[in-house]
C-alpha positions in Angstrom: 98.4 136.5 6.5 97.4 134.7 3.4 101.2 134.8 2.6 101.7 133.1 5.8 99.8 130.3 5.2 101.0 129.9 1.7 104.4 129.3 3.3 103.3 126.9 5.8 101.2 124.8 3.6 103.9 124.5 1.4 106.4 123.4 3.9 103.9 121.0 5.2 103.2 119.5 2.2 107.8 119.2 1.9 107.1 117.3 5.0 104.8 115.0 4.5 106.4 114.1 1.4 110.0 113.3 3.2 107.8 110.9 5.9 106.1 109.4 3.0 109.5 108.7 0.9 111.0 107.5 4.1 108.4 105.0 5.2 108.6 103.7 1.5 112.9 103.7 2.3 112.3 101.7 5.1 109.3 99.5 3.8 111.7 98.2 0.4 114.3 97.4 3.1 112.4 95.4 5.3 110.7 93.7 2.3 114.4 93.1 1.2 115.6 92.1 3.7 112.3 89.4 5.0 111.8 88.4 1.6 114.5 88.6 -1.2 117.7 88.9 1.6 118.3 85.1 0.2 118.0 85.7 -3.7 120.2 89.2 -2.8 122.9 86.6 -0.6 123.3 84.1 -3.1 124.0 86.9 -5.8 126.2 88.4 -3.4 128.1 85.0 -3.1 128.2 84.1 -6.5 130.3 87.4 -7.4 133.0 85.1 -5.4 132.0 81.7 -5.8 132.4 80.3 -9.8 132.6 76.6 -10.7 135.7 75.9 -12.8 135.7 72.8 -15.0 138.0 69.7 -13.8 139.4 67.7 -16.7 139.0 63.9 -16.9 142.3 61.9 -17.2 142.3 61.6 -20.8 142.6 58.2 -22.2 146.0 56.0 -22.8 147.1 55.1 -26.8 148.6 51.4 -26.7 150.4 49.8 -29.3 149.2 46.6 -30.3 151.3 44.5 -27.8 150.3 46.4 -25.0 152.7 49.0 -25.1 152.1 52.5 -23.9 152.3 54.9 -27.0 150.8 58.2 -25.3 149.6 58.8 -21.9 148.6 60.9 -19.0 151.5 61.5 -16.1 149.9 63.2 -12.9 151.4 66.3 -11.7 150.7 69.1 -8.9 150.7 72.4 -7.7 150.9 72.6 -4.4 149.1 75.8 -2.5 149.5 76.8 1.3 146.4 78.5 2.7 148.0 80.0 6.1 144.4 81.3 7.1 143.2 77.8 7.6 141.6 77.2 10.9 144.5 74.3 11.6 147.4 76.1 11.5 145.6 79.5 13.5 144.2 77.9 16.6 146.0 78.3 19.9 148.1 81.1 18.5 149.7 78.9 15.3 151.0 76.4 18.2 150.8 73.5 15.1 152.9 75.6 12.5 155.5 76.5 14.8 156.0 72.9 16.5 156.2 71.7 12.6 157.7 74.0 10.9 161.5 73.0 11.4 161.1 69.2 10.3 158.6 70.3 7.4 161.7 72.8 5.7 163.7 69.4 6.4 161.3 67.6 4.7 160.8 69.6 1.8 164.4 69.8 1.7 164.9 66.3 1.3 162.4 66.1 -1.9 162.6 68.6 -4.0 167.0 69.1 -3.6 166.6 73.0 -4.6 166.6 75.0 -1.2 167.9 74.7 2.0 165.7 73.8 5.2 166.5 76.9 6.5 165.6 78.9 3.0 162.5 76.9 3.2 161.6 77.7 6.9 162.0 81.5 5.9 159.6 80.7 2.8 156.7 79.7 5.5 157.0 81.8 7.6 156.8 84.8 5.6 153.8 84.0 4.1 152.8 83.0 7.5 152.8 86.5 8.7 151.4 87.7 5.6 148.4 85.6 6.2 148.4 84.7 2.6 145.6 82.5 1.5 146.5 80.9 -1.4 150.3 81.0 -0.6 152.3 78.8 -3.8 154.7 76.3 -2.3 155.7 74.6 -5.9 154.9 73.8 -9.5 154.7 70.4 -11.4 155.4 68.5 -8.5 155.9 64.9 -10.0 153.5 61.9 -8.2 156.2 60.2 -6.4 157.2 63.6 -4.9 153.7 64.6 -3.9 153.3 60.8 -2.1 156.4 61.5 -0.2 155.1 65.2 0.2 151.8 63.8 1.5 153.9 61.7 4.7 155.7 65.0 5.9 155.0 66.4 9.4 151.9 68.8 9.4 150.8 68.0 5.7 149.7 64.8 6.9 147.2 66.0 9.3 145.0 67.1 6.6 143.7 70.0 4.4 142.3 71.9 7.0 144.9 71.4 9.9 147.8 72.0 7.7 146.0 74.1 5.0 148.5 72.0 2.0 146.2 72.4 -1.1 147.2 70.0 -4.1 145.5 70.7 -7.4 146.4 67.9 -9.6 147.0 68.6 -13.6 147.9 66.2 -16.9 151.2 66.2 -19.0 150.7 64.1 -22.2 153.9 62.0 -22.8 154.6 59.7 -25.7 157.0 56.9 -23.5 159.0 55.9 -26.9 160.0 59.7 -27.5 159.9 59.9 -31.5 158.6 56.6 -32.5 155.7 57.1 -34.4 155.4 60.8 -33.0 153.5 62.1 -35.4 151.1 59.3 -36.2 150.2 59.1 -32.3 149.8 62.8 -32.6 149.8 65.3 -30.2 147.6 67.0 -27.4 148.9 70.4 -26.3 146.8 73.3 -24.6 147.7 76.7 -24.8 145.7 79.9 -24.0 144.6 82.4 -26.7 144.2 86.4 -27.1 140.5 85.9 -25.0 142.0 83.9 -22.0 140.2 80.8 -23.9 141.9 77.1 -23.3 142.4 75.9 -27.1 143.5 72.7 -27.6 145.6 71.9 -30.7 145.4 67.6 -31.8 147.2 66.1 -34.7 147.1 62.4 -35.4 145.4 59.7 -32.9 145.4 62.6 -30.5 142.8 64.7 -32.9 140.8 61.7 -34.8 140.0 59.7 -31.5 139.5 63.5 -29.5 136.0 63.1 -28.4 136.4 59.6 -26.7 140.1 60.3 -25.5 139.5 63.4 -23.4 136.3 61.7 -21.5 133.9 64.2 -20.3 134.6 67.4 -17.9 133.8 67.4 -14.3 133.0 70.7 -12.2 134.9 72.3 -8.9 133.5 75.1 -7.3 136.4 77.8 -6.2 136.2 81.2 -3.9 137.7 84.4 -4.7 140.3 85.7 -2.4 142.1 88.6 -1.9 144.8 89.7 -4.5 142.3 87.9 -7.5 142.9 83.9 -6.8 140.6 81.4 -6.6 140.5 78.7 -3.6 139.0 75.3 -4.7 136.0 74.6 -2.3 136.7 71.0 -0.7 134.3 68.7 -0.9 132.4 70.7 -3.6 133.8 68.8 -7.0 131.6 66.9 -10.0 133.9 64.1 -10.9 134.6 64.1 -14.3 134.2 60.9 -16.3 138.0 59.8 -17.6 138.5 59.2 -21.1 139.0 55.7 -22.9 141.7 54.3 -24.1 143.1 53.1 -28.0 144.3 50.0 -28.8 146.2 50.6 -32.3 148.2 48.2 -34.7 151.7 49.6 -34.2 153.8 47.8 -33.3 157.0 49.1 -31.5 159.5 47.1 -32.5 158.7 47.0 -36.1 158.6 50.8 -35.7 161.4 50.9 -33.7 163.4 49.1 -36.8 161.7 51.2 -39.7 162.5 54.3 -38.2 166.1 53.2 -37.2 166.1 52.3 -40.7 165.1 55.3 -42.4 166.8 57.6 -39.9 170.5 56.4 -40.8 170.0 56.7 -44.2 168.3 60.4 -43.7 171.7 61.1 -41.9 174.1 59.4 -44.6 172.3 61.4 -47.2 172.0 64.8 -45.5 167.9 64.1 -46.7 165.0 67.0 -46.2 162.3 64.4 -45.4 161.2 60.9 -45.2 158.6 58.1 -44.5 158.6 54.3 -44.6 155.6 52.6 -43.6 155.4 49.1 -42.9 152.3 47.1 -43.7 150.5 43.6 -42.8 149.7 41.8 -45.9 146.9 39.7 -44.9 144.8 42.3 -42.5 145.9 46.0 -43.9 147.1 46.9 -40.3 150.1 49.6 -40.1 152.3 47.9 -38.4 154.9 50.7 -38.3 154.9 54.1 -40.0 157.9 56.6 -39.6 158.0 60.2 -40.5 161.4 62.6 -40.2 161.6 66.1 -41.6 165.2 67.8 -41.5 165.1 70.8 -39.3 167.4 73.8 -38.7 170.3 72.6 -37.0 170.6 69.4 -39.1 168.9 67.2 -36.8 165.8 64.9 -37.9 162.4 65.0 -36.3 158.7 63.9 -36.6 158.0 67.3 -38.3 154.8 66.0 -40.7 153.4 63.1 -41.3 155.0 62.4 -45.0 153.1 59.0 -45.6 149.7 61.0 -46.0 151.0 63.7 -48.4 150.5 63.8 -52.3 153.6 64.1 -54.4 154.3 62.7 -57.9 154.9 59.7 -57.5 157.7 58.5 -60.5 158.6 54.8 -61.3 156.5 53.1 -58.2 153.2 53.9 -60.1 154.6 51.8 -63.3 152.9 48.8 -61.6 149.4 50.4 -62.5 150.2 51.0 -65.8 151.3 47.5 -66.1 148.4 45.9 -64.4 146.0 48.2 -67.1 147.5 47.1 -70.3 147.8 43.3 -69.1 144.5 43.5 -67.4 142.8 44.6 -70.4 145.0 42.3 -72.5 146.4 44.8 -74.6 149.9 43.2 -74.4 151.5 40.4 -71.8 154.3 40.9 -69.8 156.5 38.7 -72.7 155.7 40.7 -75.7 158.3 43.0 -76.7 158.6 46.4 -77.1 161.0 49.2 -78.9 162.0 51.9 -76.0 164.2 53.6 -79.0 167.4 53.6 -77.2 166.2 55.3 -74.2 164.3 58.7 -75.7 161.2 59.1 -77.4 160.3 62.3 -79.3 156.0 62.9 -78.7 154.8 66.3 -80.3 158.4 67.8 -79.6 158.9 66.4 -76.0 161.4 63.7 -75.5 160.9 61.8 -72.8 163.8 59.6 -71.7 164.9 56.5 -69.6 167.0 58.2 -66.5 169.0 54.6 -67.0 170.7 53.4 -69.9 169.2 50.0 -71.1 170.6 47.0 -72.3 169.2 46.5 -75.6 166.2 49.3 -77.6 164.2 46.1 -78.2 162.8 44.3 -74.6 160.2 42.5 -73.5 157.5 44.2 -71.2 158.8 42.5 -68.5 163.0 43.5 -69.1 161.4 47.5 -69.5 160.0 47.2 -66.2 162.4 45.2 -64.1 165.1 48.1 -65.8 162.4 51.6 -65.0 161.9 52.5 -68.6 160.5 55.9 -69.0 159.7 55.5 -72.7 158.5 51.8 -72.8 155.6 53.2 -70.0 155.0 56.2 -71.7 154.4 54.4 -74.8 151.8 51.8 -73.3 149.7 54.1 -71.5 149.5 56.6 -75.5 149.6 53.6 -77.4 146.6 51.8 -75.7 144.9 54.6 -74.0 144.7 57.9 -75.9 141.5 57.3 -77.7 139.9 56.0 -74.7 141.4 57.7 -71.6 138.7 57.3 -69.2 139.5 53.5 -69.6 142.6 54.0 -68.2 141.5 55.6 -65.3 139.0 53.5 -64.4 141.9 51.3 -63.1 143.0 54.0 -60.7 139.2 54.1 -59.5 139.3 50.4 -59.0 142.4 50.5 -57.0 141.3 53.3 -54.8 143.3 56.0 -56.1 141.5 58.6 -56.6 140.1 59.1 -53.1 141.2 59.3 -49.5 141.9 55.7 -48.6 140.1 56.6 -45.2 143.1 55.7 -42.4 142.5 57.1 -38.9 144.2 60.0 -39.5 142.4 63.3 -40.4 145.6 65.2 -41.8 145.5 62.4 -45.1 145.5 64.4 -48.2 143.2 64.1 -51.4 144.7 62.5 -54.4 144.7 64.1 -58.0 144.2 62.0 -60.8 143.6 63.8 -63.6 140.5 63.2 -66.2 140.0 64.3 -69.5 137.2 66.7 -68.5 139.9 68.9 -67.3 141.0 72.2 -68.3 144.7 70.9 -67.8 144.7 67.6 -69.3 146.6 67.7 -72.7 148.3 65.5 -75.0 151.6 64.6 -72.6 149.3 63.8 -69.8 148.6 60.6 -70.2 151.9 59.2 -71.8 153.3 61.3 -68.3 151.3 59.7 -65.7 152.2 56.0 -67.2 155.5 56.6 -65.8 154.7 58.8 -62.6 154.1 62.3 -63.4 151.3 65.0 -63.8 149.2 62.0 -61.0 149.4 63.1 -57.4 149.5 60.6 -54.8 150.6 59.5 -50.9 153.0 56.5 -50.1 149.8 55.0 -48.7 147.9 55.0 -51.4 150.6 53.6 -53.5 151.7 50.4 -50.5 147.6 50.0 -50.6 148.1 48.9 -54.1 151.6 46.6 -54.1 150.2 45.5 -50.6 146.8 44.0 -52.6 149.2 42.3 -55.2 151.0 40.2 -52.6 148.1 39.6 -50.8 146.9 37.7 -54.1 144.7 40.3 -55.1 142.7 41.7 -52.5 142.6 45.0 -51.9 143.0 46.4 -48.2 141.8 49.2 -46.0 144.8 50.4 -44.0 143.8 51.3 -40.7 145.7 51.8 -37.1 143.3 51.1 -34.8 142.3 47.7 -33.3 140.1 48.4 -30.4 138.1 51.5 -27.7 138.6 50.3 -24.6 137.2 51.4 -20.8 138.7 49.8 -17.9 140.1 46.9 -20.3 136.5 46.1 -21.4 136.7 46.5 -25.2 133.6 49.1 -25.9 134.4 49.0 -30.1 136.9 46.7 -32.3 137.7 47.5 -35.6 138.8 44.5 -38.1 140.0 43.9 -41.7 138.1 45.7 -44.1 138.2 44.5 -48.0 137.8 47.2 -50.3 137.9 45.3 -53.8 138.1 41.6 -53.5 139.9 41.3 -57.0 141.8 44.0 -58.5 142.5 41.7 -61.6 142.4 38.0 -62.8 144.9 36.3 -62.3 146.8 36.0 -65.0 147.2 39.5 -64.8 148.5 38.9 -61.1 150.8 36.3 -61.9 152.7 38.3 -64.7 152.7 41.2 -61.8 154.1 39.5 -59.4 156.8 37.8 -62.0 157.9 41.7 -63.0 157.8 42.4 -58.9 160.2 39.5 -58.6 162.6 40.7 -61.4 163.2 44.2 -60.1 165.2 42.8 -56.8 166.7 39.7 -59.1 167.8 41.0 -62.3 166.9 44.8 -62.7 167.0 48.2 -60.6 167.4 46.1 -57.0 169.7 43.6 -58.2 172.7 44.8 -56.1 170.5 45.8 -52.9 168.8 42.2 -52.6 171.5 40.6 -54.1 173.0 38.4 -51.2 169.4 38.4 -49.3 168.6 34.8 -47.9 164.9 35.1 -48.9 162.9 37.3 -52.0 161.8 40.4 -51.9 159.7 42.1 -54.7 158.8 45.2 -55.3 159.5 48.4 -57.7 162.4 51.4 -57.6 161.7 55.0 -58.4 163.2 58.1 -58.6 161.1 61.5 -59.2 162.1 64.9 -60.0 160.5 67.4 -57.3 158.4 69.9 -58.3 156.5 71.1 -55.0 156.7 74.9 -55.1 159.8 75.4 -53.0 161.9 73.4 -55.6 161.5 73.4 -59.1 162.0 70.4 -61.9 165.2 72.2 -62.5 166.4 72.8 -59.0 168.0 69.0 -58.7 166.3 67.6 -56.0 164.9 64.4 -56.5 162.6 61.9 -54.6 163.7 58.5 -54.2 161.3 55.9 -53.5 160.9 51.7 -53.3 157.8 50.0 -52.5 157.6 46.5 -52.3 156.4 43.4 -50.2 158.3 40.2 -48.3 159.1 37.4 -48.3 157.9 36.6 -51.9 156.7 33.7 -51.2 153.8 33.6 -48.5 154.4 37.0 -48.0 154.1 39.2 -44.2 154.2 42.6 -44.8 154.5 45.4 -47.6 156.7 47.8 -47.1 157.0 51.4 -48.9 160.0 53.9 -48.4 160.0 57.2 -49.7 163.0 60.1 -49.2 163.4 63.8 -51.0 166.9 63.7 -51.3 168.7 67.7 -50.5 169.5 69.4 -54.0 172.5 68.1 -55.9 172.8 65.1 -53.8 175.3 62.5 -54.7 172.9 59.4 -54.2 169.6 60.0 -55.7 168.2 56.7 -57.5 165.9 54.7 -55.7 168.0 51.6 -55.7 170.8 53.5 -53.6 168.5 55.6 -51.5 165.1 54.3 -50.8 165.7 50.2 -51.7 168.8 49.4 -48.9 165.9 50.9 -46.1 163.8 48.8 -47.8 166.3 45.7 -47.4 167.3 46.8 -43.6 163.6 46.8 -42.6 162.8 43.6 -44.4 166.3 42.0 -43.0 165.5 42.1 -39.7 161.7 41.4 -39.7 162.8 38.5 -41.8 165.2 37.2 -39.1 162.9 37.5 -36.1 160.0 35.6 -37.8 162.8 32.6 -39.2 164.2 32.2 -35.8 161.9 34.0 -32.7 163.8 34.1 -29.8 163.0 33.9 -26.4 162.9 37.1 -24.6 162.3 36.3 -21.4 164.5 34.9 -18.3 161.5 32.9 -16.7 157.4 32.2 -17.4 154.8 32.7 -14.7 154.1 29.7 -12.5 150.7 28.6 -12.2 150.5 28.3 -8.8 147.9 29.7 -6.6 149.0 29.4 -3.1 152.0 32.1 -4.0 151.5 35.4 -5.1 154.1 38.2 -5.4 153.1 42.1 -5.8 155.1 45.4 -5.8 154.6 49.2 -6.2 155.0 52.5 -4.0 154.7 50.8 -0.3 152.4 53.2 1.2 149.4 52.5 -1.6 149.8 49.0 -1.1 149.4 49.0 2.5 146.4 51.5 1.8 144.9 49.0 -0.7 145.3 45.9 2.8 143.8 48.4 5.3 140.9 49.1 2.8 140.6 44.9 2.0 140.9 44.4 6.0 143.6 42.2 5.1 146.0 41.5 8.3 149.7 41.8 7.0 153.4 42.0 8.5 155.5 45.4 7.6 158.7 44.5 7.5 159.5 47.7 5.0 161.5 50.3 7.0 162.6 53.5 4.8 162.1 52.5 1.2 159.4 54.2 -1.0 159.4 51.0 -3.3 157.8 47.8 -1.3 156.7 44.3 -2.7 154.2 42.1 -1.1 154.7 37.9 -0.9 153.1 35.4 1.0 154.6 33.7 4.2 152.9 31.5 6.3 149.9 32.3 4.9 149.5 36.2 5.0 151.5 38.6 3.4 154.3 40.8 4.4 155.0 44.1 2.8 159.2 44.3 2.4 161.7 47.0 1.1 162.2 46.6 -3.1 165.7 47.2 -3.7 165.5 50.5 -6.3 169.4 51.8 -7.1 170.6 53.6 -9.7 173.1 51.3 -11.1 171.5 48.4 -11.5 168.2 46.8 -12.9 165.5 46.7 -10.8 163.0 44.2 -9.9 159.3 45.3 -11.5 157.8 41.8 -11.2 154.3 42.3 -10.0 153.9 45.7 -10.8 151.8 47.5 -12.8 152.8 48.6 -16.2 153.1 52.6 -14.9 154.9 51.8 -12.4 157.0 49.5 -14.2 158.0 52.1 -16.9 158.5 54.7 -14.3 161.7 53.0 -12.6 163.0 51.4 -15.7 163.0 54.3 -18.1 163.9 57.0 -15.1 167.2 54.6 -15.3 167.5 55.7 -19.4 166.3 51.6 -20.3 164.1 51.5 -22.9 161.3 48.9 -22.5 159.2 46.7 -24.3 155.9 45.4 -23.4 154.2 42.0 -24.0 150.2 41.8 -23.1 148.5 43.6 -20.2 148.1 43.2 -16.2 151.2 43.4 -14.0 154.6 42.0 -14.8 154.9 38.7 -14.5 159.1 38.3 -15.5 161.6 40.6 -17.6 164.1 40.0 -19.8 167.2 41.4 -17.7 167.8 40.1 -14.7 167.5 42.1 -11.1 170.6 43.0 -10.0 173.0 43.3 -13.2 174.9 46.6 -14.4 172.8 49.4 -16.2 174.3 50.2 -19.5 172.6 53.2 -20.6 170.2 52.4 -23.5 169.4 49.1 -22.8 166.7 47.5 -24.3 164.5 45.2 -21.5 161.5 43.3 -22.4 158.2 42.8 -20.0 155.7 40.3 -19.9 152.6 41.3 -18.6 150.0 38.3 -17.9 
């Protein structure tokens, strides 16, 4: 008995406990479910709902006439979702009456498929009920306007269930000019599914204000692992601002022209000229080609920012050091020992043979002399070395000179205090060696002699603008008012002169209709890939024109392949030189008139053109009344008659030039260069006339000029 009600107490006691666990079951769900059911939902939804950032249009680089450098082209993916309400409703009644003259359609723009091919396409993934069904990649803007007017597509997201998600190519308009200054902005994604974004020039210095500030989208997961953006659901993001710079193209488009045939002539490994305005320090042009693989030249570094040795070009500081501190003048005279001079059992030598052992200062520069340099700089200097250098501090030389570029290199001058500095040292860097510094750095320097002393920042950027209202503008920026008296800068300049008439430029400048001075050079290489024995050399001129009142300074520098046949600086780097001055020289003499006809100012006639379709959305949005008189074309213009406007067809072909007055500069650019013309720009707003006239014969590389008012 007492068994008996052991067992039943104990099974009881099993039963009260499973009523007790499931009353505190059902208790948690109800409390769930009255009281946390919304915190548990929106967790729920957020395992499929994530915001993804949207990027902001990043910001345009201009050149200093207006001129687009770099810029952002719109392109777009284009996503079918073939659940959407729209296309389901009455049994897919809208997708099947469109369907026939949407593959036409589609046909017609994009040229790769059939109608019928396309039709097949739709309706596959019509019956697959796919959700986020791709149609096409990188669709271009004008494609995704005409896209936009096709039957079904333009009865909205949600009736046709088209989804367009809109991404940014970075294109540089002028292709190579200036490539690498401009810079680059490329994405790519890394080992952890990370966007990294890689910058070099403009592109990385000016990032943080050219790439603006990210917006948000909010997307839904789907089946098969996409993501559906969630209309109506975006942050905008806040698009980037735009750089003015000092370039300008044509002088760029000349300097690198220039440097490029003689890279080709002389089967060159690399190259720079840079081209600089006298007065304000502005780069006005600066070119950069590296050799690559196949033979071909490219934008491969930016050379004008690298340190090399520089050879004969850096004579000029030596000079200005020993007149400066009045050591000698530039008409004393001086025994270079028939070309070679024997210090502590090195002979250093004149790569040129001179025209008599005893010259004045002047004659030993105008004809490079090795020895006569070398001998100022130990003569003057060797008890006091740190004198000497204080000239390279005063010119700027030992540091960064500061340009808007981050890739610049740092100089080496070499000091006394270091472990390497030795009795050849000094004699060596009076003509060019064992002293490592950037074509910059050394057109900073001949740039402050022409500009009668004062010594220059270099700097490519003129102005941050938003929406054409100028946020920041950068000026002229004097980093030593006086580099030396100016005595010392009259003798300078005298030597300058006497290179291009009577020494290592004679032949080069010698039919020129104006001066030029400046200073030849020619360096052995010694860079770690090529030795001082391996016979490659580095040919350089830097220099200014025209001598009197002079414009710009100009510096050209070129590492010549090993063994080359032409290797001086007077037949490599000086004739750039001359072609860059030749033609800057003839457009300032005699400016020319680019353009067929001026604006008018007349306010009672107006004239404006672009795609037709956003200019009649622009009227309806104005409430402006106008007369369509446009019938197929995607290209319209709007004039005035009889006092309101009518829209009419803009006549686009092929094979002739088109009419882009009144339009905007994108759209400008976009039917003149899609023809393979290559355009110049003159100020900023829309086009108000053009240098070839509507109408003529394309010929394929034709340069046409725009004025913008």
């Amino acid at each position: 008995m007492e068994i008996k009600k052991d067992i039943l107490w104990r099974v009881y006691l099993c039963f009260l406990g499973i009523v007790v666990l499931s009353l505190c079951v059902i208790g948690k769900a109800f409390y769930i479910q009255q009281f946390q059911g919304s915190y548990w939902k929106s967790l729920s939804d957020s395992l499929h709902l994530e915001y993804r950032a949207l990027d902001a249009d990043r910001g345009t680089i201009y050149s200093e006439d207006g001129s687009m450098l770099s810029t952002s082209i719109p392109f777009f993916d284009i996503h079918i979702d073939f659940l959407a309400d729209g296309l389901r409703e009455k049994e897919g009644r809208r997708f099947k009456e469109n369907i026939d003259s949407l593959s036409k359609g589609l046909a017609d723009i994009f040229k790769d498929m059939s109608a019928a091919a396309y039709k097949k396409q739709l309706e596959n993934g019509y019956n697959k009920k796919e959700r986020y069904f791709l149609l096409k990649k990188k669709v271009s803007f004008e494609q995704y306007q005409a896209l936009r007017q096709l039957p079904l597509v333009n009865q909205g997201r949600n009736k046709s269930g088209f989804i367009a998600e809109d991404i940014e190519k970075r294109l540089t308009p002028f292709g190579l000019l200036a490539n690498r200054t401009i810079g680059l902005s490329r994405a790519y994604i890394n080992n952890n599914k990370q966007v990294i974004t890689q910058n070099v020039g403009l592109e990385k210095t000016y990032d943080s204000l050219l790439k603006g500030v990210s917006g948000k989208r909010l997307v839904r997961r789907i089946s098969g692992g996409a993501f559906v953006p969630v209309e109506g659901s975006e942050i905008e993001p806040e698009n980037g601002k735009d750089i003015v710079t000092t370039l300008d193209v044509n002088i760029q488009d000349i300097t690198q022209t220039a440097l490029m045939r003689m890279m080709v002539s002389n089967e060159a490994l690399e190259g720079c000229a840079v081209v600089m305005e006298v007065a304000t320090g502005k780069i006005k042009a600066i070119a950069n080609l590296g050799r690559m693989p196949d033979g071909s030249y490219f934008e491969i570094d930016n050379y004008a920012l690298k340190t090399s040795e520089p050879g004969s070009v850096i004579k000029l500081v030596t000079l200005l050091a020993v007149l400066e501190d009045k050591y000698v003048t530039a008409s004393d005279m001086i025994d270079i020992s028939d070309g070679a001079w024997v210090l502590n059992r090195r002979t250093i030598r004149d790569a040129e043979k001179s025209p008599r052992s005893l010259l004045t200062i002047k004659e030993s520069f105008e004809h490079s002399s090795n020895v006569a340099m070398a001998k100022l700089a130990y003569n003057y200097y060797s008890k006091n070395p740190a004198q000497f250098i204080k000239h390279y501090e005063a010119l700027q030389l030992t540091s960064r000179t500061g340009i808007d570029l981050k890739e610049e290199f740092k100089p080496l001058v070499k000091t006394p205090s270091r472990k390497d500095w030795h009795l050849q040292t000094l004699p060596s860097m009076g003509f060019g060696y064992e002293v490592m510094l950037s074509p910059l750095q050394l057109l900073m320097v001949y740039n402050a002699v022409a500009n009668d002393g004062k010594l220059m920042k270099p700097y490519l950027v003129n102005q941050v603008e938003k929406d054409g209202n100028v946020l920041h503008q950068f000026g002229p920026q004097t980093l030593n008012e006086n580099i030396c008296s100016e005595e010392t800068l009259r003798q300078l300049k005298d030597c300058l002169n006497a290179v291009c008439t009577e020494g290592t430029a004679k032949l080069v400048f010698k039919d020129a209709v104006y001066y030029a001075a400046g200073k030849t050079g020619t360096t052995k290489v010694n860079d770690g890939k090529f030795k001082y024995g391996d016979g490659v050399y580095q040919s350089s001129f830097a220099g200014y024109f025209p001598v009197k009142n002079p414009k710009y300074s100009c510096i050209v520098v070129i590492k010549n392949k090993p063994h080359a046949a032409r290797y001086f600086g007077g037949a490599v780097a000086a004739p750039v030189f001359r072609e860059i001055a030749d033609k800057l020289y003839a457009e300032s003499a005699d400016e020319q008139q680019l353009f067929i006809a001026k604006a008018a100012a007349d306010s009672n006639h107006y004239r404006w053109s672009g795609y037709s379709s956003e200019i009649k959305n622009v009227l309806e949005a104005m409430n402006v009344q106008y007369k369509d008189s446009a019938t197929t074309g995607k290209w319209g213009v709007v004039t005035n008659s009889e006092y309101a406007p009518v829209i009419k067809d803009l006549s686009t072909s092929k094979q002739t030039i088109p009419d882009v007055t009144g339009m905007g500069l994108k759209d400008a650019l976009h039917l003149l260069e899609n023809r393979s013309l290559k355009v110049t720009v003159k100020g900023k707003g829309k086009v108000v006339s053009q240098s070839l006239e509507a109408g003529l014969s394309i010929n394929t590389g034709q340069t046409i000029a725009l004025e913008l008012n």
